[in-house]
Structures are given as structure tokens and as C-alpha cells.
C-alpha positions in Angstrom: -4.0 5.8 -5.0 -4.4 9.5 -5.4 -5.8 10.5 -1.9 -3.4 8.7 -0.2 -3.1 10.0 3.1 -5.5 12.8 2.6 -8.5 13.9 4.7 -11.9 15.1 3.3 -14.5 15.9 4.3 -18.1 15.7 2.6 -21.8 17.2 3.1 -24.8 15.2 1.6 -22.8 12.5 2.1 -25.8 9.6 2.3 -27.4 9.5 -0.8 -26.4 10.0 -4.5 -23.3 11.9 -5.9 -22.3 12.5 -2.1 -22.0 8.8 -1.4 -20.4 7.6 -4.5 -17.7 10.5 -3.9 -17.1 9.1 -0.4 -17.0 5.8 -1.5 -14.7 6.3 -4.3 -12.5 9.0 -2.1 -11.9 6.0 0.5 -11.0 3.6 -2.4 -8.3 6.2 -3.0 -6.8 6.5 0.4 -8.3 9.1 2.3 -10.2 9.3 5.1 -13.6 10.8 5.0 -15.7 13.1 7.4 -19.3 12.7 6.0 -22.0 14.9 7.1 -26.1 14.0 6.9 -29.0 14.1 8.5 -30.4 10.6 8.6 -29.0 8.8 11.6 -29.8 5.1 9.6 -28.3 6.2 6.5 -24.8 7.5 8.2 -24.4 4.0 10.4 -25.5 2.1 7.4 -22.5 4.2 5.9 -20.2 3.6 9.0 -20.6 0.1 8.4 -20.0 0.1 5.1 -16.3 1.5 4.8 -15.5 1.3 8.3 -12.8 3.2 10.0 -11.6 5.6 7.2 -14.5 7.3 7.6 -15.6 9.4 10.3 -20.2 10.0 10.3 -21.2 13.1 11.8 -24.9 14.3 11.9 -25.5 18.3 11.2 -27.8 20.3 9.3 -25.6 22.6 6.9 -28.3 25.7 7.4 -27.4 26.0 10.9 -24.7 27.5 12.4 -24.3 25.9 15.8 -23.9 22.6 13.6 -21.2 23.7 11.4 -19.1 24.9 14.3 -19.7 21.3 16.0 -19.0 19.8 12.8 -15.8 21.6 12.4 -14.8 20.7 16.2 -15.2 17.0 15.5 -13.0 17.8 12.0 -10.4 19.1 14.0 -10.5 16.4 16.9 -10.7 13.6 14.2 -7.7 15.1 11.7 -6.4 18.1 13.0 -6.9 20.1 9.1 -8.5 18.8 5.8 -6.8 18.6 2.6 -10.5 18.4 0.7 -13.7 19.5 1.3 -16.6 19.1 -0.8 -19.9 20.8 0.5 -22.1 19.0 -1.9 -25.1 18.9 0.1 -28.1 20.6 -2.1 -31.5 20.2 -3.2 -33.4 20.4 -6.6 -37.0 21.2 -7.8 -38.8 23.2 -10.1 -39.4 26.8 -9.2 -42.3 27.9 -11.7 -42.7 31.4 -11.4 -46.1 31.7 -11.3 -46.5 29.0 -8.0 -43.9 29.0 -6.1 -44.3 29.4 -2.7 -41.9 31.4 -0.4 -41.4 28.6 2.4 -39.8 26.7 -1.4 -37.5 29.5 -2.0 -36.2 29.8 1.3 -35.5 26.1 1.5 -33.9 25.7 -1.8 -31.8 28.7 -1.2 -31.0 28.2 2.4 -29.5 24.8 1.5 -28.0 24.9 -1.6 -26.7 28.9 -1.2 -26.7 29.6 2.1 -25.4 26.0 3.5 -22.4 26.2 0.7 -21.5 30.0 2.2 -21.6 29.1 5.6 -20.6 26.1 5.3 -17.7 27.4 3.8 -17.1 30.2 6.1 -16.9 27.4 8.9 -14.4 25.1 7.4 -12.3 27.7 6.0 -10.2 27.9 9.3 -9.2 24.1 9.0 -8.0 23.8 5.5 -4.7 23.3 4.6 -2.1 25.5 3.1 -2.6 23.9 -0.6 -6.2 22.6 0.1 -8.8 21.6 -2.9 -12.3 22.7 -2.0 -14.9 21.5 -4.6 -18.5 23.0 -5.5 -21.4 21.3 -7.0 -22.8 23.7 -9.3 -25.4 22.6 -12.5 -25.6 22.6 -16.0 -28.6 24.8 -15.7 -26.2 27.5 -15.2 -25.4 27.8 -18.4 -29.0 27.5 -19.7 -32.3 29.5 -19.5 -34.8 26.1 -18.6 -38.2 27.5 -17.9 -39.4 26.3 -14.2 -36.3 26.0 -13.2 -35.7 29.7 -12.2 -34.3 29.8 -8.6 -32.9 26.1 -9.5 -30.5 27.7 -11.9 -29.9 30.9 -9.9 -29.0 28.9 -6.6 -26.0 26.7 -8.8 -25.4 30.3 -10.8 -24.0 32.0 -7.5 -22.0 28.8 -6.2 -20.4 28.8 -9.7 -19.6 32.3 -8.7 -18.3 31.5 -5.1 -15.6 29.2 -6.9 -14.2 32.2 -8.4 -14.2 34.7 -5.8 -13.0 31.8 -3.2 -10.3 31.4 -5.2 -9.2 35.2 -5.4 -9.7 35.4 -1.1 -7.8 31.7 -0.3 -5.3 32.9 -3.3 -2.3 33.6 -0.6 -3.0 30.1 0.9 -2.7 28.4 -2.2 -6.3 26.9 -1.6 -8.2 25.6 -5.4 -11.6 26.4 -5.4 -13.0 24.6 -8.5 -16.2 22.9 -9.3 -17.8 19.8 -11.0 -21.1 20.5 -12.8 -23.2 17.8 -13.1 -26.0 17.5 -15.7 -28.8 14.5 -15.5 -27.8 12.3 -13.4 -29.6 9.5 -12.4 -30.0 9.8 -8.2 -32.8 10.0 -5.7 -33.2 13.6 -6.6 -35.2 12.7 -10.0 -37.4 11.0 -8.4 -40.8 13.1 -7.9 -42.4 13.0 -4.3 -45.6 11.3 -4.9 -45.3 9.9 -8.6 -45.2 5.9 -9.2 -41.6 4.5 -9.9 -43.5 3.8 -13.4 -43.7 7.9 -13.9 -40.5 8.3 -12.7 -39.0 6.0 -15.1 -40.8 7.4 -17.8 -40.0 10.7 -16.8 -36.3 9.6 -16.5 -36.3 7.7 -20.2 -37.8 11.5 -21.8 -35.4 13.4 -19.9 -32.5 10.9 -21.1 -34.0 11.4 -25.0 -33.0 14.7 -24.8 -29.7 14.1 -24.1 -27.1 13.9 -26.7 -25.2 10.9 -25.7 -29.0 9.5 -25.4 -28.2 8.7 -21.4 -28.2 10.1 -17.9 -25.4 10.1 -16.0 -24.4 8.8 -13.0 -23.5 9.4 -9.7 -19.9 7.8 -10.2 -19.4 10.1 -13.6 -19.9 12.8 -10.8 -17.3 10.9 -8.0 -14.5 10.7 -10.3 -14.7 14.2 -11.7 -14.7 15.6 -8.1 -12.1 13.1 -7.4 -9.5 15.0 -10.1 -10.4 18.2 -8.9 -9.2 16.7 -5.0 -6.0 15.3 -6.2 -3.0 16.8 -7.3 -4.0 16.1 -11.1 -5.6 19.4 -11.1 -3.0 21.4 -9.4 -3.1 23.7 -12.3 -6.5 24.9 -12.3 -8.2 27.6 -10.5 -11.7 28.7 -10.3 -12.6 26.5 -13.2 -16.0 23.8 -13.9 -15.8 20.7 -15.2 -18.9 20.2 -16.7 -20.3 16.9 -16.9 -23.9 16.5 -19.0 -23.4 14.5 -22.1 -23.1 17.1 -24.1 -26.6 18.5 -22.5 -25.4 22.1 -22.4 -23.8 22.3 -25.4 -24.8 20.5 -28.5 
């Protein structure tokens, strides 16, 4: 097993690329702090994988949470050998509509919640840690609607690098795994039938080179490299994985 006797911890851990990560983490050997918002969905989790993995509720945008969380890191493991603040949202940002309470939400989570988030944890990682970041494909392309979308995973692609210039004397990787479609909850449109959404899903897949989407395990296992000591050679890198959406 490749995490054996590691300890992770994970944000946006009930849903999508976050749970198949913790799932596939604990099939490797280590114990997992998840962090989510939905009391059902983290006991539903407990459940699940039992006692390698420790639930606790926090909102990544707020301070006071982080510091809890990181108390109940420290009393559950002392340090972390991984952390993975994948928590993040995703929706289109046409210039001409969107609203400022949007902006602030998307950024706040998925810019704001990786920095502080970040900034908390720091403190209890390991001499030798492996911190991942979700970034996008759409930080490598110009997709119209998708402005602040692409700009939000654009600067956490950034953080990787410049993380891994300040932890450099600790020896802590900062990389990230980039994730084109993939086929989670976030696809799914508020308010649309699950006939739309499929159809929206099967177009979106057509313009995909390998002619699929992804999923959330093609995510899990690429994060799960970039935990283990199979990557103890890079730095500041992406792995992108999107079918060839980026770059063919």
C-alpha cells in the first residue's frame, strides 16, 4: 500500500473527486481527516470506512473553522504527511451577468479557502509533506463564460509554485492534479432535468478527444501519486488529466 501509515487530510471531502480520493487514500493505508459541510453526508462517510477516517464539519472561508479544524488535526495525528484542500466550486461567469454576490462566492471558496486554508495547516505538516491542489484545464485555455472559473484555478496553479519556493527548506511538494470533464455532481445544472443534464454531459463528452468524461477515480489516483513517495521528484508541477481536452 502506498500511504501506509500516512495521515491526510482532505477538504470537500463528501461528494465527487474529494470522496473518491478519501476512499482510495484509505484503501492505501492512511488515515484520513475529511472536512464538509453536510452533517448526513460526513456520518454517511464515517460509516462507510470507519475508523481510518476522522469527519470534521468546517467551512474552508472561515477562519475560526480552519483553526478548529487544525486543533482536531493535531489532537487526532499530531502532523499530516498529506493534505489536499480540494474543496471548490464551478459555474459559468459570463461577463456580461455576473453578479457580484457569484464572484465573491466562487472566489472566496475556491481562492480564498485554498490560501487560508493553506495558511492554517501549514504549521502541522511534516518535514517532507505532499500538499496537492486542484487546479483546471481551463487554465490553460481561453473558454468564453468561464472567466473568473479559469482565473480562480489560474492563481491556485500559481500557489503550487510559489508554495513550493516558501516550504522549499522543509522539504514540503506542492504539486497539483488538474482535472478536465469529469463526470461529478458539479455538472449537474441547478434546476435542469437529469434528461438536460445528460444531454448536456453527452455534448460536452463529444468534444473531448478520447470521446469521454472522466471520472472522479481518474482524479483519486492522480492525486494519489502526487501523496506518495512515487513523486518524490517533482516540484511545483500539474498533472493534467482531460483526455487530451487541452491539448489536441
Amino acid at each position: 500500500m502506498k500511504l501506509q501509515g500516512k495521515r491526510a487530510l482532505i477538504t470537500g471531502a463528501t461528494s465527487g473527486i474529494g470522496l473518491a480520493t478519501t476512499r482510495l487514500f484509505v484503501e492505501e493505508g492512511a488515515r484520513v481527516a475529511v472536512v464538509g459541510r453536510d452533517v448526513a453526508r460526513m456520518e454517511a462517510l464515517r460509516q462507510s470506512l470507519g475508523e481510518r477516517v476522522v469527519p470534521i464539519l468546517g467551512d474552508v472561508r472561515r477562519t475560526e473553522d480552519l483553526h478548529r479544524i487544525r486543533d482536531e488535526v493535531i489532537q487526532a495525528f499530531g502532523s499530516l504527511d498529506i493534505f489536499f484542500p480540494n474543496a471548490g466550486v464551478a459555474y459559468a461567469t459570463p461577463l456580461d451577468d455576473t453578479t457580484e454576490a457569484q464572484y465573491d462566492t466562487l472566489m472566496d471558496i475556491n481562492v480564498k479557502g485554498v490560501f487560508l486554508s493553506m495558511q492554517a495547516m501549514a504549521p502541522v505538516l511534516s518535514d517532507g509533506a505532499s500538499v496537492i491542489l486542484n487546479t483546471s484545464w481551463l487554465n490553460e485555455v481561453g473558454t468564453p463564460g468561464m472567466s473568473m472559473l479559469s482565473a480562480s484555478k489560474a492563481a491556485v496553479r500559481s500557489l503550487a509554485r510559489t508554495w513550493s519556493g516558501e516550504l522549499l527548506a522543509r522539504r514540503i511538494r506542492v504539486n497539483a492534479v488538474s482535472p478536465g470533464a469529469i463526470d461529478t455532481p458539479i455538472l449537474d445544472r441547478k434546476g435542469a432535468t437529469p434528461e438536460e443534464n445528460a444531454r448536456s454531459k453527452q455534448q460536452l463528452a463529444s468534444r473531448i478527444p478520447v470521446g469521454y468524461l472522466g471520472t472522479a477515480d481518474d482524479i483519486a489516483r492522480a492525486a494519489l501519486y502526487l501523496a506518495s513517495d512515487d513523486s518524490r521528484y517533482m516540484l511545483g508541477a500539474e498533472i493534467v488529466v482531460d483526455g487530451g481536452f487541452s491539448t489536441l
